[in-house]
PDB file with SEQRES, HELIX, SHEET and CRYST1 records, atoms N, CA, C and O in Angstrom:
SEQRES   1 A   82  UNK UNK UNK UNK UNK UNK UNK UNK UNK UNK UNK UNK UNK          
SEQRES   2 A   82  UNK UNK UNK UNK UNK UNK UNK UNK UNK UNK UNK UNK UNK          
SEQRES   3 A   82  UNK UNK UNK UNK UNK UNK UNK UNK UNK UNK UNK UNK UNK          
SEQRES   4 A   82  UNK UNK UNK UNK UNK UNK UNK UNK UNK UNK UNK UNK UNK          
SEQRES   5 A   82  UNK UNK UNK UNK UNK UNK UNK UNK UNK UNK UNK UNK UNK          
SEQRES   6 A   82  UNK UNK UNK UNK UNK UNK UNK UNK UNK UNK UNK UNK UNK          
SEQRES   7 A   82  UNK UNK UNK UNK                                              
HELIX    1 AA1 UNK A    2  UNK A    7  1                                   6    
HELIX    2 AA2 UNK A   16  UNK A   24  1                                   9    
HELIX    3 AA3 UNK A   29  UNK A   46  1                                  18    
HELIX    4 AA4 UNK A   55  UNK A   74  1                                  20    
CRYST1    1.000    1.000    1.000  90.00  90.00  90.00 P 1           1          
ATOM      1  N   UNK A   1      88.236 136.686  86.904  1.00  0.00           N  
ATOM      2  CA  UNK A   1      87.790 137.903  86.270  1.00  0.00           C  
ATOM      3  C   UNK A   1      88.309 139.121  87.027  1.00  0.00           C  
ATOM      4  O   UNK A   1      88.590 140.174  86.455  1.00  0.00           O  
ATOM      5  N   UNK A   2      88.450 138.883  88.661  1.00  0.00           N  
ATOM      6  CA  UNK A   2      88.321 139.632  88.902  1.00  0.00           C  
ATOM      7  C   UNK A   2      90.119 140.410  88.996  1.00  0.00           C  
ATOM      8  O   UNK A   2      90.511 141.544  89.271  1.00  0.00           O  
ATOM      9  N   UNK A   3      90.944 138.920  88.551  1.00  0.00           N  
ATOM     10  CA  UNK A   3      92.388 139.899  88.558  1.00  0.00           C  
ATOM     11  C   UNK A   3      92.560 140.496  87.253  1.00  0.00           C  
ATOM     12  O   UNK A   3      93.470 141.312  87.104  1.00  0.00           O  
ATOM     13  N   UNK A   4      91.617 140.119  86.055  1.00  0.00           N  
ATOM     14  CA  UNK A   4      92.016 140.666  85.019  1.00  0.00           C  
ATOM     15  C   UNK A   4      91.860 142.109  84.603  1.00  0.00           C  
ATOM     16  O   UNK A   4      92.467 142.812  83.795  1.00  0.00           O  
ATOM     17  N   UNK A   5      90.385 142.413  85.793  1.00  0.00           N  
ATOM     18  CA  UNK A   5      89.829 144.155  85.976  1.00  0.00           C  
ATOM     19  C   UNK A   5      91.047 144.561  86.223  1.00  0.00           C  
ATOM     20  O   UNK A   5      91.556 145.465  85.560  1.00  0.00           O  
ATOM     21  N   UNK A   6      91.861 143.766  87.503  1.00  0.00           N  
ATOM     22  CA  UNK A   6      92.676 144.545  88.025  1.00  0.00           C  
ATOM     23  C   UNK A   6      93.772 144.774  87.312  1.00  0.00           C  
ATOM     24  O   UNK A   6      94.064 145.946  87.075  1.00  0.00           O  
ATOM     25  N   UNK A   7      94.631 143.676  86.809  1.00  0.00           N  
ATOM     26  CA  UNK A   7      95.395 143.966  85.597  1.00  0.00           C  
ATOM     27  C   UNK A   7      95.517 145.322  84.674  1.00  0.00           C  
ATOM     28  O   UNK A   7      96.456 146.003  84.265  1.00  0.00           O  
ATOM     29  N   UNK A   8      93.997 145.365  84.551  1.00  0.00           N  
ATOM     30  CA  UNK A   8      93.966 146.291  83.067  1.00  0.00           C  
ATOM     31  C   UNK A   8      93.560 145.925  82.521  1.00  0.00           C  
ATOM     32  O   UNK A   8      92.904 146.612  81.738  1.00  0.00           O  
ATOM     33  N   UNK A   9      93.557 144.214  82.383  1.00  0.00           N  
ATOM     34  CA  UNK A   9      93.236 143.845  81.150  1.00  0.00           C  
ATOM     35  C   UNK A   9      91.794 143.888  80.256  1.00  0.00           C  
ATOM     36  O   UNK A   9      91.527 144.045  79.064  1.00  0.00           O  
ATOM     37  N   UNK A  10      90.962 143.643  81.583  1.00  0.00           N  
ATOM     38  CA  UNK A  10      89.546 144.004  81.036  1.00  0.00           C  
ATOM     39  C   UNK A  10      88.778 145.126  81.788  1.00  0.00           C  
ATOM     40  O   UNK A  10      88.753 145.027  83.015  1.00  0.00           O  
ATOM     41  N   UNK A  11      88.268 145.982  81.318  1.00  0.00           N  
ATOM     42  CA  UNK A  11      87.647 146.867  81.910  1.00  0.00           C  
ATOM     43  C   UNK A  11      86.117 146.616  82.868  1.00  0.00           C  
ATOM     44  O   UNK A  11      85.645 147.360  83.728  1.00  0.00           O  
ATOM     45  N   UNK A  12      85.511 145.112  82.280  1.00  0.00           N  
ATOM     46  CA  UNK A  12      84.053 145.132  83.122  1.00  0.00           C  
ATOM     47  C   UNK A  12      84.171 143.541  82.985  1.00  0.00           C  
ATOM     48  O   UNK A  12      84.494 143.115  81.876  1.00  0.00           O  
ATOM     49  N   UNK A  13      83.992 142.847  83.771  1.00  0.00           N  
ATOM     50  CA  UNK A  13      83.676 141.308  83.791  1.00  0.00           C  
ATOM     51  C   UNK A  13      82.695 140.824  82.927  1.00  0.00           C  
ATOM     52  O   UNK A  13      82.444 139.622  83.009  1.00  0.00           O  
ATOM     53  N   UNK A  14      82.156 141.422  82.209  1.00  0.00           N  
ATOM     54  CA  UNK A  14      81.377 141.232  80.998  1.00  0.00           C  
ATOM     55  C   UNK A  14      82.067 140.827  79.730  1.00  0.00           C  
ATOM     56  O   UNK A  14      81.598 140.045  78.903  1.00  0.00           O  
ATOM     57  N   UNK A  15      83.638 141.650  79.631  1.00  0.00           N  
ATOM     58  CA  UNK A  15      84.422 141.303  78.622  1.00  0.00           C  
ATOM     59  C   UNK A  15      85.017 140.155  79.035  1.00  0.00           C  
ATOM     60  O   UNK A  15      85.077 139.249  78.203  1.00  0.00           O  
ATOM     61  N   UNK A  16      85.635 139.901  80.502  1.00  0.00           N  
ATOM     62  CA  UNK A  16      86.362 138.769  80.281  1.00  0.00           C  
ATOM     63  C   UNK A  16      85.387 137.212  80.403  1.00  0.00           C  
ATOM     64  O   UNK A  16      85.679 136.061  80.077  1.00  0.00           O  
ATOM     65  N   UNK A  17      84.292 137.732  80.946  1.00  0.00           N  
ATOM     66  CA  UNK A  17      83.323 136.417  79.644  1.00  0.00           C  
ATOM     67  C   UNK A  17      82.954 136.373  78.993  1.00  0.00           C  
ATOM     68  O   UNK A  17      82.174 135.422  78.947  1.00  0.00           O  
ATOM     69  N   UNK A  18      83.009 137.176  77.855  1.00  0.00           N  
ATOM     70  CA  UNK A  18      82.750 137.254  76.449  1.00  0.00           C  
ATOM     71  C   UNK A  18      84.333 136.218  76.052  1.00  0.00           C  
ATOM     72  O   UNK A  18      84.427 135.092  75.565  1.00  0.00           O  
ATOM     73  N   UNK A  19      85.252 137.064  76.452  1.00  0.00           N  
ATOM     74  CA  UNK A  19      86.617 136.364  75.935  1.00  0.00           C  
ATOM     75  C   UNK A  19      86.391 135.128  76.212  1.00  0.00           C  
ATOM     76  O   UNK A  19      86.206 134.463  75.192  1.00  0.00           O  
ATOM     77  N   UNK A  20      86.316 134.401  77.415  1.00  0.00           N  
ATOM     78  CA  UNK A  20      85.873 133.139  78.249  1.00  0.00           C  
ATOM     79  C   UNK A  20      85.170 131.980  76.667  1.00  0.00           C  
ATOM     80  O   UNK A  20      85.627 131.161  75.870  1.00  0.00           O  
ATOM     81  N   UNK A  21      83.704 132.709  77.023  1.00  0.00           N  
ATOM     82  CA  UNK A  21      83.187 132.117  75.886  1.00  0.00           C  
ATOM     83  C   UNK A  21      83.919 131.835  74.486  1.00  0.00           C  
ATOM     84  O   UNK A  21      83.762 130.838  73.781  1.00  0.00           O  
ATOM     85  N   UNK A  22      84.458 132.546  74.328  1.00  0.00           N  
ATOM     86  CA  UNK A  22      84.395 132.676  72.658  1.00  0.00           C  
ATOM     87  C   UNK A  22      86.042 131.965  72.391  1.00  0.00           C  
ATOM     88  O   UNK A  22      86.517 131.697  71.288  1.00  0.00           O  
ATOM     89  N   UNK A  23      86.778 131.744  73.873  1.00  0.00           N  
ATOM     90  CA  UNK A  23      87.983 130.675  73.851  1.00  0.00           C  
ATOM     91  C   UNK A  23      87.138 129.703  73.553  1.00  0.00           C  
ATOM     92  O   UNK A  23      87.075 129.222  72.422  1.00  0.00           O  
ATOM     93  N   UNK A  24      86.324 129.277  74.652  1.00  0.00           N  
ATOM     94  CA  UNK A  24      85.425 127.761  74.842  1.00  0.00           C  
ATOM     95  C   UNK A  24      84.613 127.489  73.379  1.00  0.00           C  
ATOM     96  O   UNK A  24      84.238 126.357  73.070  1.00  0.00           O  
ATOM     97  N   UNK A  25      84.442 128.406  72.714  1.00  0.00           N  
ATOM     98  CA  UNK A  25      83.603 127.951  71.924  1.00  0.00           C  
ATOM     99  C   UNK A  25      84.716 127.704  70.122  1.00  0.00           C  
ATOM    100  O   UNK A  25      84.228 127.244  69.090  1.00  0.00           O  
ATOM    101  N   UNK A  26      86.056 128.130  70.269  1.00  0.00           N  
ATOM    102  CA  UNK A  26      86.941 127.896  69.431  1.00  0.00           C  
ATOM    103  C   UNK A  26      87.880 126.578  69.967  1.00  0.00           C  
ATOM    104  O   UNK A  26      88.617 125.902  69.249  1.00  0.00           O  
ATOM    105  N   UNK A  27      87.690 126.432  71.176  1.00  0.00           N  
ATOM    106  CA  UNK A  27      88.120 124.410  71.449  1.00  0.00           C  
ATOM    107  C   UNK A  27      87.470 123.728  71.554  1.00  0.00           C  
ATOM    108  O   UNK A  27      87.836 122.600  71.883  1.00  0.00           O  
ATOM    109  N   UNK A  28      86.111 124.023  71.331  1.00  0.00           N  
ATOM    110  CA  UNK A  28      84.842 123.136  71.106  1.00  0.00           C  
ATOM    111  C   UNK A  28      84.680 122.775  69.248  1.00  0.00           C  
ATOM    112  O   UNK A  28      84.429 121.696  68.712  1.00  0.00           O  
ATOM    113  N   UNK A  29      84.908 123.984  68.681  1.00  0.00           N  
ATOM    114  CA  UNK A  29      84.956 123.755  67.379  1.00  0.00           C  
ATOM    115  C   UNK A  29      86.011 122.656  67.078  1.00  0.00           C  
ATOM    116  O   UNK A  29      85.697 121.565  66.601  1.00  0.00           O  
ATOM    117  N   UNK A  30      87.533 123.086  67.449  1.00  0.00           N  
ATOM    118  CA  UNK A  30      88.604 122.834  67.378  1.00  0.00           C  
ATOM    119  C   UNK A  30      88.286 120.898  67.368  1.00  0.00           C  
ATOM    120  O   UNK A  30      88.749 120.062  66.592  1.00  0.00           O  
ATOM    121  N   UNK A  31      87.647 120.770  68.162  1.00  0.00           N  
ATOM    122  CA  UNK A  31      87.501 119.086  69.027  1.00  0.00           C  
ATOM    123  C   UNK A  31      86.768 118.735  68.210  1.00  0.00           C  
ATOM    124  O   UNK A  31      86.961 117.520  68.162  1.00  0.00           O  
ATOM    125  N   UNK A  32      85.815 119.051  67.303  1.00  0.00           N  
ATOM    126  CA  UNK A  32      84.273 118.813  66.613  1.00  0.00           C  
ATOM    127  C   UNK A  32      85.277 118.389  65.775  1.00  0.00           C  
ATOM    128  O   UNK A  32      85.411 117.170  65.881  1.00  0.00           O  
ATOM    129  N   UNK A  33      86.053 118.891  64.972  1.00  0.00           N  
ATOM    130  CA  UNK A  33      86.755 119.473  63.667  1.00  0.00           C  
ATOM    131  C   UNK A  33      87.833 118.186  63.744  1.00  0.00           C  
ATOM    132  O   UNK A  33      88.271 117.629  62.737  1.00  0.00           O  
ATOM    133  N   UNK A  34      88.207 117.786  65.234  1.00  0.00           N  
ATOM    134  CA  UNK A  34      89.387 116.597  65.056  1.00  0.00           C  
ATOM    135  C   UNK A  34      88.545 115.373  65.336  1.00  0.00           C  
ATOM    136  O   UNK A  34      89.092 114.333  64.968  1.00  0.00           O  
ATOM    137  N   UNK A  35      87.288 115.218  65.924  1.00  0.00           N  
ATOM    138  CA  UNK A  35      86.678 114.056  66.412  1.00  0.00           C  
ATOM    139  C   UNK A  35      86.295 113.345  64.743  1.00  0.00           C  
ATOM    140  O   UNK A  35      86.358 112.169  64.385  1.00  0.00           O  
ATOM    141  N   UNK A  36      85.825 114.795  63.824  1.00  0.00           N  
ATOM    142  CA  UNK A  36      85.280 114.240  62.636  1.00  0.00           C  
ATOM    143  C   UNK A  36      86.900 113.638  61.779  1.00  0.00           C  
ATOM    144  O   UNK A  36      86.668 112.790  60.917  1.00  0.00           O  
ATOM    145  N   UNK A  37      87.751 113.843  61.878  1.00  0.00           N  
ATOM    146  CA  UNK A  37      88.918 113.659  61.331  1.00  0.00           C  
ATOM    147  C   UNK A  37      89.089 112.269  61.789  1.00  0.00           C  
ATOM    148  O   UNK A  37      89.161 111.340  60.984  1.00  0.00           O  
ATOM    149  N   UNK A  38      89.141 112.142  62.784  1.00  0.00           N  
ATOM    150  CA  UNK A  38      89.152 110.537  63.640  1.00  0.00           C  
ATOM    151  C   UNK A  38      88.201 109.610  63.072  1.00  0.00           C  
ATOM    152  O   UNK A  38      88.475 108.422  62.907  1.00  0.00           O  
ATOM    153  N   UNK A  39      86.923 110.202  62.724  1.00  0.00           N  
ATOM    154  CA  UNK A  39      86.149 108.986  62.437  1.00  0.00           C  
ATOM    155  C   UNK A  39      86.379 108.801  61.058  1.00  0.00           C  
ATOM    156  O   UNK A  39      86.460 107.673  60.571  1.00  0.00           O  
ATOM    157  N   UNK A  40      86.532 110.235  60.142  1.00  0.00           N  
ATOM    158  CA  UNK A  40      87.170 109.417  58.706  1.00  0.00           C  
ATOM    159  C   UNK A  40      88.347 108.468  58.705  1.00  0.00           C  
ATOM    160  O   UNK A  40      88.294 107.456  58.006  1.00  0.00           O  
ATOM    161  N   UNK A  41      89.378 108.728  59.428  1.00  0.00           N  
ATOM    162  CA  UNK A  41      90.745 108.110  59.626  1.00  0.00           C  
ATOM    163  C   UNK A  41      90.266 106.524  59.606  1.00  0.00           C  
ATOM    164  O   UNK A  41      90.637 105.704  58.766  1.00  0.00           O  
ATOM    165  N   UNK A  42      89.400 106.274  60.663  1.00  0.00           N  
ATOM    166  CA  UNK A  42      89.247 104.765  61.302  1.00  0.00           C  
ATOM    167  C   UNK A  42      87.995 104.275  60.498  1.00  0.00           C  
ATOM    168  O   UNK A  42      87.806 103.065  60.372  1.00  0.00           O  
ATOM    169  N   UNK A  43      87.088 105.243  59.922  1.00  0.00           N  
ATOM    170  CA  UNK A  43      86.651 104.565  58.616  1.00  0.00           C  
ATOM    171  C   UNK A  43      87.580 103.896  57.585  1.00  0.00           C  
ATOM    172  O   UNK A  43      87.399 102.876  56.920  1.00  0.00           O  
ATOM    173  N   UNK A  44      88.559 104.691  57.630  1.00  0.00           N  
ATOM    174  CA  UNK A  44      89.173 104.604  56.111  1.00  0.00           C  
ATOM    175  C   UNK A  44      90.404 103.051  56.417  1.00  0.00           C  
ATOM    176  O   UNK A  44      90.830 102.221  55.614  1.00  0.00           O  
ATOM    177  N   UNK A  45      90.585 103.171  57.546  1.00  0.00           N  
ATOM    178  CA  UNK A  45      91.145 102.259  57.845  1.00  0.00           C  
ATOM    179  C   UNK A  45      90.603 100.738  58.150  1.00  0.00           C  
ATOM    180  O   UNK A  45      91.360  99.773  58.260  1.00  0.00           O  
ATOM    181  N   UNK A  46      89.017 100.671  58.283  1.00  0.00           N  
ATOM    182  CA  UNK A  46      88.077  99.737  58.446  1.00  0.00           C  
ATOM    183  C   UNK A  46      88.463  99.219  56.969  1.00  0.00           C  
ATOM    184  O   UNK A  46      89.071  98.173  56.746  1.00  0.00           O  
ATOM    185  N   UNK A  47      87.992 100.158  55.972  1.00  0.00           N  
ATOM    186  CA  UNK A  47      87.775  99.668  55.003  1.00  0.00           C  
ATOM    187  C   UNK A  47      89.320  99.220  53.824  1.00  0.00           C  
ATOM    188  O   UNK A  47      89.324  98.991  52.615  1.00  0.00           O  
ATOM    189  N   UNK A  48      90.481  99.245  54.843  1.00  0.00           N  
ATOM    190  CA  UNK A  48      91.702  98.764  54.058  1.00  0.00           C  
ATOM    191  C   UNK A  48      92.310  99.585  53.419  1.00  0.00           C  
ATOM    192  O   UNK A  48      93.013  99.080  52.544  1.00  0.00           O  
ATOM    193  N   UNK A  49      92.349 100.982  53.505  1.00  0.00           N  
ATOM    194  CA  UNK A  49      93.130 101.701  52.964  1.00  0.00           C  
ATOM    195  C   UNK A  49      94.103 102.025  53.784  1.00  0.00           C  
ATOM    196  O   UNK A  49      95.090 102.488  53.212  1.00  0.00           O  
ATOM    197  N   UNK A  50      94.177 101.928  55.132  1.00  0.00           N  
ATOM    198  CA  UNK A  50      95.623 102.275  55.697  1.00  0.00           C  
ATOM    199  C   UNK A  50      96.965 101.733  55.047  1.00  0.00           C  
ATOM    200  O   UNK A  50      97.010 100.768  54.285  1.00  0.00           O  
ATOM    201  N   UNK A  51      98.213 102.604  55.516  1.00  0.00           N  
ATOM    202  CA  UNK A  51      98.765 101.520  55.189  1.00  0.00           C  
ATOM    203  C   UNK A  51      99.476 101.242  56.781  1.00  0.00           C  
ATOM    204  O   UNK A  51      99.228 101.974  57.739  1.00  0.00           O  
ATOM    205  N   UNK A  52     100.514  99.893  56.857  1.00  0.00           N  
ATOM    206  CA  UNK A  52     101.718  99.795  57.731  1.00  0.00           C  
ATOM    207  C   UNK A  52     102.492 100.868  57.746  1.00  0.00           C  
ATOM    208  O   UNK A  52     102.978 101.504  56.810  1.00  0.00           O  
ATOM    209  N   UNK A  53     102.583 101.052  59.188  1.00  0.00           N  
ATOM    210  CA  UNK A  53     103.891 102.084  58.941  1.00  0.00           C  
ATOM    211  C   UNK A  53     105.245 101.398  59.447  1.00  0.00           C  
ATOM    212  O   UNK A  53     105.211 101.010  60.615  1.00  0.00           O  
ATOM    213  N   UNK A  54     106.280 101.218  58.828  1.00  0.00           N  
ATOM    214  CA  UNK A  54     107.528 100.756  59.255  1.00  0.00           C  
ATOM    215  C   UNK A  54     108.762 101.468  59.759  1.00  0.00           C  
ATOM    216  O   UNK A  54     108.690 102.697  59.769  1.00  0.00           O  
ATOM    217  N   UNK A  55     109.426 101.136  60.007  1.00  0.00           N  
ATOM    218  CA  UNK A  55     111.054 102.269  60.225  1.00  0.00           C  
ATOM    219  C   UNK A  55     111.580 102.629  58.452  1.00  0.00           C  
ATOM    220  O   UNK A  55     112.193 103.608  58.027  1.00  0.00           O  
ATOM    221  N   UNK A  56     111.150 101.633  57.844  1.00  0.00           N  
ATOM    222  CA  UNK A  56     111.706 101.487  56.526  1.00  0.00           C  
ATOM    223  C   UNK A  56     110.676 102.824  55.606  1.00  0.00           C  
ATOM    224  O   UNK A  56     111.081 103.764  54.922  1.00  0.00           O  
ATOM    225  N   UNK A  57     109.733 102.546  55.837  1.00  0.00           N  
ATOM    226  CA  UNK A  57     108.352 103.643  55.255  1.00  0.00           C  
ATOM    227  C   UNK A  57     108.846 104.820  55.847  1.00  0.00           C  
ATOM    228  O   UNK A  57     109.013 105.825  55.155  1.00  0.00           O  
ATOM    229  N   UNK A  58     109.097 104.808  57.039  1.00  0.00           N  
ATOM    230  CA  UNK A  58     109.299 106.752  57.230  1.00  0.00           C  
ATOM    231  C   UNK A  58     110.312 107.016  57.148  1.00  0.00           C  
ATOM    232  O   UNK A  58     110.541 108.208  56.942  1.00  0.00           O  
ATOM    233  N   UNK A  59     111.158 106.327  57.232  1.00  0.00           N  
ATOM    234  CA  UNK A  59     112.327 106.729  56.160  1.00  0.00           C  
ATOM    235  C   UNK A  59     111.923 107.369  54.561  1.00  0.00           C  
ATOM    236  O   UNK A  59     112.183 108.466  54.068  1.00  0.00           O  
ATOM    237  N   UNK A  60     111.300 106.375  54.098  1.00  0.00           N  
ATOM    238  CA  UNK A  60     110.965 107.029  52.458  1.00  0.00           C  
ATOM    239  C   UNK A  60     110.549 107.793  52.520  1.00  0.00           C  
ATOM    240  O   UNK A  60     111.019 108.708  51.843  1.00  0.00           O  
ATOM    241  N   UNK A  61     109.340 108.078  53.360  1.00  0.00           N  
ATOM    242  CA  UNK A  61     108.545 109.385  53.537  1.00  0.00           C  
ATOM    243  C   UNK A  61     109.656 110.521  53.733  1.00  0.00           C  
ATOM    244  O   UNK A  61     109.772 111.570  53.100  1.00  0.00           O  
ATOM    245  N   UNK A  62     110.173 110.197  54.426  1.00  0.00           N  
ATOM    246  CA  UNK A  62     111.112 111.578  55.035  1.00  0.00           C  
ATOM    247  C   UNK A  62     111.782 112.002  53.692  1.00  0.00           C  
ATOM    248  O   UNK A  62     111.700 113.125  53.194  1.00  0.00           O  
ATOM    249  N   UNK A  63     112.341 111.121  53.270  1.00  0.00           N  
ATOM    250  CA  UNK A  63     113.103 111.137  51.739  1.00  0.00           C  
ATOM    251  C   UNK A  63     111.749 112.227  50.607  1.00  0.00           C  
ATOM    252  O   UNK A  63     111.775 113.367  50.142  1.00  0.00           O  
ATOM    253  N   UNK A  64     110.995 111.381  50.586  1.00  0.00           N  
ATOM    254  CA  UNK A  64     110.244 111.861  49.641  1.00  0.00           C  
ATOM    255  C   UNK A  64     109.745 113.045  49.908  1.00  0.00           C  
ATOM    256  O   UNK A  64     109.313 113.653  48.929  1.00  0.00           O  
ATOM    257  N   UNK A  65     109.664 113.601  51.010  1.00  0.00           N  
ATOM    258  CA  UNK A  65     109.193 115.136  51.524  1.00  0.00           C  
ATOM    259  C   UNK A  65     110.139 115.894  51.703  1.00  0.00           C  
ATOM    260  O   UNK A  65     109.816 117.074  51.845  1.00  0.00           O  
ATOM    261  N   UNK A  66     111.831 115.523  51.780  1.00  0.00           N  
ATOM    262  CA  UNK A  66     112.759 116.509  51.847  1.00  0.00           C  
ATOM    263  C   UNK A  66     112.935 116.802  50.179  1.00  0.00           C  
ATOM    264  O   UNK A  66     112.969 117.977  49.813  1.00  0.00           O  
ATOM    265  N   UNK A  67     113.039 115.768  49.232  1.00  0.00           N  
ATOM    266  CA  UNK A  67     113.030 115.719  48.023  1.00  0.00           C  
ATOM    267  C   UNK A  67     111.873 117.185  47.191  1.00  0.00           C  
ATOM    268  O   UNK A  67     112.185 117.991  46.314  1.00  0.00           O  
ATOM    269  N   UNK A  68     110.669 117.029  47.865  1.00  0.00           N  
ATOM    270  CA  UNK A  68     109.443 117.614  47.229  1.00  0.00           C  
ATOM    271  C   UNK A  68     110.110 119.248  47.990  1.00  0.00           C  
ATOM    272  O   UNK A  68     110.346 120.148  47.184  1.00  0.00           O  
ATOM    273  N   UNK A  69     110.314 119.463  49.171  1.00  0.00           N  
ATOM    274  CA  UNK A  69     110.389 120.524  49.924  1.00  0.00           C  
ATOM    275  C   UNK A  69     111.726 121.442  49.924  1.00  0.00           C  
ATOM    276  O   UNK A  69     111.844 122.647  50.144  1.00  0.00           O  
ATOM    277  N   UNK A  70     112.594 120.558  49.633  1.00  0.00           N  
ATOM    278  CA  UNK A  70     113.966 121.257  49.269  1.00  0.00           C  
ATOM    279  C   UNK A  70     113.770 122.339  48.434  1.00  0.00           C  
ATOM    280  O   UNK A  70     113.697 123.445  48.969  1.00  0.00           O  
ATOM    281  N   UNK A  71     113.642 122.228  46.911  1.00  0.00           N  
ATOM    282  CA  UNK A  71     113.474 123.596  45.886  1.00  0.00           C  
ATOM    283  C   UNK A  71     112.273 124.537  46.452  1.00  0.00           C  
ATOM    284  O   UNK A  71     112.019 125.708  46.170  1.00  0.00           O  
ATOM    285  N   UNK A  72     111.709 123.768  47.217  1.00  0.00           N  
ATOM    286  CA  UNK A  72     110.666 125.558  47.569  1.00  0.00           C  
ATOM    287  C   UNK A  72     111.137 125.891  48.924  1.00  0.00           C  
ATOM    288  O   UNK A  72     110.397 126.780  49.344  1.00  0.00           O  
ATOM    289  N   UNK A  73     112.006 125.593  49.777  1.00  0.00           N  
ATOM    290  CA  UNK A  73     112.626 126.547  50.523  1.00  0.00           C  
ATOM    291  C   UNK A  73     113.845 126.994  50.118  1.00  0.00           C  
ATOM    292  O   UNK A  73     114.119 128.115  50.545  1.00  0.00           O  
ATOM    293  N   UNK A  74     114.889 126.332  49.242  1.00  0.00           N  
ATOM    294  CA  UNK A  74     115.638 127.314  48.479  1.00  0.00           C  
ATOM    295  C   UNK A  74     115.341 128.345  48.315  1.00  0.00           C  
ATOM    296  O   UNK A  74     116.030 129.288  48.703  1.00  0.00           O  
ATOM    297  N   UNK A  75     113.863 128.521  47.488  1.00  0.00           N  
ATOM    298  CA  UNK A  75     113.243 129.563  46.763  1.00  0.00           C  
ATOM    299  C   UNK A  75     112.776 130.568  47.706  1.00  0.00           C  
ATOM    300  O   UNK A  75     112.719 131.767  47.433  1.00  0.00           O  
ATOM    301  N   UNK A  76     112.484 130.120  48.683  1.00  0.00           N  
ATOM    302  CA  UNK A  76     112.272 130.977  49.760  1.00  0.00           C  
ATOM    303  C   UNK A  76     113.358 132.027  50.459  1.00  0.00           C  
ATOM    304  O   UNK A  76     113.315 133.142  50.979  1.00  0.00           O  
ATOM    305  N   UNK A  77     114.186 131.187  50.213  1.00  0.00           N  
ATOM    306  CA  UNK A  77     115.113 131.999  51.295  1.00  0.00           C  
ATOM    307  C   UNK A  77     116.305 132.512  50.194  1.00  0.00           C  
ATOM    308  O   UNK A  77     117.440 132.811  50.567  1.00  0.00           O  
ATOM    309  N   UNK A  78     115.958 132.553  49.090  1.00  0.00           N  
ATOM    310  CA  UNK A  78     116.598 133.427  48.100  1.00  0.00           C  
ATOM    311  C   UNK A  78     116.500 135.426  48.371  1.00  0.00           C  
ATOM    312  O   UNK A  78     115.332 135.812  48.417  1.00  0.00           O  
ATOM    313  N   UNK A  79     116.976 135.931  48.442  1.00  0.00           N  
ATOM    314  CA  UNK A  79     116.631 137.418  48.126  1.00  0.00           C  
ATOM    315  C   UNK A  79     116.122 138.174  47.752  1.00  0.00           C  
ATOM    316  O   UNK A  79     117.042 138.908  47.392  1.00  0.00           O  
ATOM    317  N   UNK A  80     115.043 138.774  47.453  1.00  0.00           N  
ATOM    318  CA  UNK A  80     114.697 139.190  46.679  1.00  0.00           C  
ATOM    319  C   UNK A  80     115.181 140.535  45.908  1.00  0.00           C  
ATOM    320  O   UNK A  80     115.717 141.459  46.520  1.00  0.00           O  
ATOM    321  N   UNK A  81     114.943 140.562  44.510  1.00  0.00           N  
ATOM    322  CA  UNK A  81     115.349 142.168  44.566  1.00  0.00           C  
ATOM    323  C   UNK A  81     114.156 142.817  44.321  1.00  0.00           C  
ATOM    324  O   UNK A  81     113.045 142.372  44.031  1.00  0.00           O  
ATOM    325  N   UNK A  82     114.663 144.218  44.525  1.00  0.00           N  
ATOM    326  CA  UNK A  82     114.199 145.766  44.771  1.00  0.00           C  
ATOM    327  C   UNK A  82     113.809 146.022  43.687  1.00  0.00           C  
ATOM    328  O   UNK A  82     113.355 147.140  43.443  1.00  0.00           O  
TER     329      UNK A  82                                                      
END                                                                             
């Protein structure tokens, strides 16, 4: 705290634990938000919906997402006019 007074950056050590907190409490969310993602994942995978992934599968994948993604970055990086 106390190099950040000096910095400039914070004017009273009150702000740079406010900042402190309110990091800690957006990678606490952040972790809540992926732990629940994890347990759907390995639910979903309990119950047989995963699939294999192969060299052969992400290949297609890759295929099938350059396929879907190609015409909308064309479109993107077209010009616009005035």
């Amino acid at each position: 705290m106390q190099r950040g007074i000096q910095s400039g950056r914070y004017t009273r050590e009150e702000d740079a634990l406010e900042e402190a907190l309110s990091l800690w409490e957006h990678i606490e969310r952040t972790r809540a938000e992926l732990l629940a993602k994890i347990e759907i994942a390995e639910a979903s995978v309990t119950r047989g919906e995963g699939i294999v992934i192969t060299p052969d599968s992400m290949r297609q994948l890759a295929d099938d997402v350059k396929t879907r993604c190609r015409p909308r970055l064309a479109a993107e990086q077209r010009p616009t006019s005035s």
